[in-house]
C-alpha positions in Angstrom: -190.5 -85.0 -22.7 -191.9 -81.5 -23.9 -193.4 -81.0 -27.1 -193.3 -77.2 -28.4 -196.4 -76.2 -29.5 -195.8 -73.3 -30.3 -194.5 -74.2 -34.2 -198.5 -75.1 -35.4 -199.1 -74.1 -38.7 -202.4 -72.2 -39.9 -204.8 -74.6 -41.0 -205.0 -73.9 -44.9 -204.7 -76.2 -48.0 -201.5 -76.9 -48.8 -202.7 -78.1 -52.4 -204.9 -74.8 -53.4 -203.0 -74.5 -56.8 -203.0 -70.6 -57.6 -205.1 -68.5 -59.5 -205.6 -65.1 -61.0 -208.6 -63.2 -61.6 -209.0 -60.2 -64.5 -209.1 -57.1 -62.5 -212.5 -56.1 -65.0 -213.9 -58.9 -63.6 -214.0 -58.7 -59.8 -216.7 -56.2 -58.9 -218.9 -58.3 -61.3 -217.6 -61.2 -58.9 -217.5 -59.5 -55.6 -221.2 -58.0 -56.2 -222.4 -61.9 -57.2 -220.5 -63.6 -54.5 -222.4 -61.1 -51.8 -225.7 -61.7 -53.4 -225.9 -65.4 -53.2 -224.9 -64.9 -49.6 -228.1 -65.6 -48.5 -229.3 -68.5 -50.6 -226.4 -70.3 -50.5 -223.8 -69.2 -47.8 -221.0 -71.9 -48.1 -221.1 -71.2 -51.8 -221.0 -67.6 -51.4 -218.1 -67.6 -48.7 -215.7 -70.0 -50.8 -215.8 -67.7 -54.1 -214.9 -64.9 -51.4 -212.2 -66.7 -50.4 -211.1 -67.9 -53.8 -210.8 -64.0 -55.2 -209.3 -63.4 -51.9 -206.0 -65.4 -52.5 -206.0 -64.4 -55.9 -203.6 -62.5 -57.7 -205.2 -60.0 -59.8 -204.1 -58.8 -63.2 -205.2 -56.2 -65.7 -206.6 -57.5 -69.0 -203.3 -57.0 -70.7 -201.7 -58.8 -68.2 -204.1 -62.0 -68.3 -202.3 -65.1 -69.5 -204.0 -66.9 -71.9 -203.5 -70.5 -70.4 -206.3 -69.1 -67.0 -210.1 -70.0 -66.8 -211.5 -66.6 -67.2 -215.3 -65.5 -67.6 -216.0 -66.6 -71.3 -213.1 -69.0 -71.4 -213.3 -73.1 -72.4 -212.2 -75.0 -70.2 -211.6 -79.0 -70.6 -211.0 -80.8 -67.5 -210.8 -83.9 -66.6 -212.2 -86.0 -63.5 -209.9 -88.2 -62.2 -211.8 -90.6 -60.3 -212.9 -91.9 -63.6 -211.2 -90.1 -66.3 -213.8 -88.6 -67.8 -213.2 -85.1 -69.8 -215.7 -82.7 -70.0 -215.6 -79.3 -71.8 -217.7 -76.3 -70.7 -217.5 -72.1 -70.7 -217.5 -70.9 -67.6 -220.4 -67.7 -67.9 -221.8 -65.1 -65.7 -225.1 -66.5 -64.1 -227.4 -64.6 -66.3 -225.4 -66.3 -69.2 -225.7 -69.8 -68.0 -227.4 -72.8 -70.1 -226.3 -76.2 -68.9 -227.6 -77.7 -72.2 -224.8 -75.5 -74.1 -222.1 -76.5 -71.4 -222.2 -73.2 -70.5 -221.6 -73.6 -66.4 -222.0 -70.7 -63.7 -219.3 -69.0 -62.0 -222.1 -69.1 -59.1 -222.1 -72.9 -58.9 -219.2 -75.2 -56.8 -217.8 -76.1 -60.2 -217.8 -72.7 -61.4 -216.0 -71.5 -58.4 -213.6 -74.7 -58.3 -212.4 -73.5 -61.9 -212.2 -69.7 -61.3 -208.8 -68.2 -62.3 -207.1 -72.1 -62.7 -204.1 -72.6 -65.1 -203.9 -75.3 -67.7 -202.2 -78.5 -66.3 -203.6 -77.3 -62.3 -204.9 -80.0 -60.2 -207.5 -79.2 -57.7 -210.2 -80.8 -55.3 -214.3 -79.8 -56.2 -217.1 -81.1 -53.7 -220.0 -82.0 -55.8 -223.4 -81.2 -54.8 -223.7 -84.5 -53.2 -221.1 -84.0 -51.1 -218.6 -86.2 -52.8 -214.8 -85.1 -53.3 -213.3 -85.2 -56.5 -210.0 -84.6 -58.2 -209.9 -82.5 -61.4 -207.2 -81.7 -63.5 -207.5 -78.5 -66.1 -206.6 -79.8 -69.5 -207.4 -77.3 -72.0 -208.1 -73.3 -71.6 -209.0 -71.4 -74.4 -209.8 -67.9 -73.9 -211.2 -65.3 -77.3 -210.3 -62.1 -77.0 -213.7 -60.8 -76.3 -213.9 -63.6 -73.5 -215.5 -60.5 -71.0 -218.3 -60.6 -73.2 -219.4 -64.5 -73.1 
């Protein structure tokens, strides 16, 4: 018996929800994502290939319901059903105590242009997978700013 092999699909993750990015936004990313290249390469290369499946928008075209720089974002970990509720900020804006996270951190990338209601895997730091679902985005007008 043959088997064509010819019909493999391209290993990719079939559950990536999608996500847009603010077009003001990406060299900001771009230049952050090729700086931590160095200190943290795996980090570096998966915000690369987040913005590079990414649909991006102009401001005026941003919906409102997408994890933005400067937006809220409630999320909720479904291993244990725990919500959390943090801004996601530049790295220069970043103060864990004020649940104010860092696109340049797993979590930070893992929420990166998300929709309310998307369902996506993060790796923690200790290598553990999790399951999160996005609850709640809220997003202020001057968002860019946060």
């Amino acid at each position: 018996m043959m088997t064509d092999m010819t019909k493999t699909a391209p290993r990719r993750n079939p559950r990536a929800p999608k996500i847009v990015i603010n077009a003001d936004d990406l060299a900001h990313i771009e230049a952050l994502a090729e700086g931590a290249m160095e200190r943290n390469p795996a980090l570096a290369d998966r915000l690369l290939d987040e913005i590079g499946r990414a649909r991006i928008v102009t401001p005026g075209k941003m919906p409102p319901n997408i994890v933005s720089i400067g937006s809220t974002v409630t999320y909720r970990d479904e291993s244990n059903g725990v919500e959390r509720t943090v801004t996601l900020t530049y790295p220069e804006d970043a103060d864990i105590a004020r649940q104010r996270i860092s696109l340049v951190t797993p979590i930070g990338v893992a929420l990166l242009g998300l929709a309310e209601g998307a369902v996506f895997h993060w790796d923690t730091r200790a290598n553990q997978r999790r399951m999160l679902t996005v609850i709640r985005v809220e997003n202020t007008p001057d968002r860019a700013d946060a």
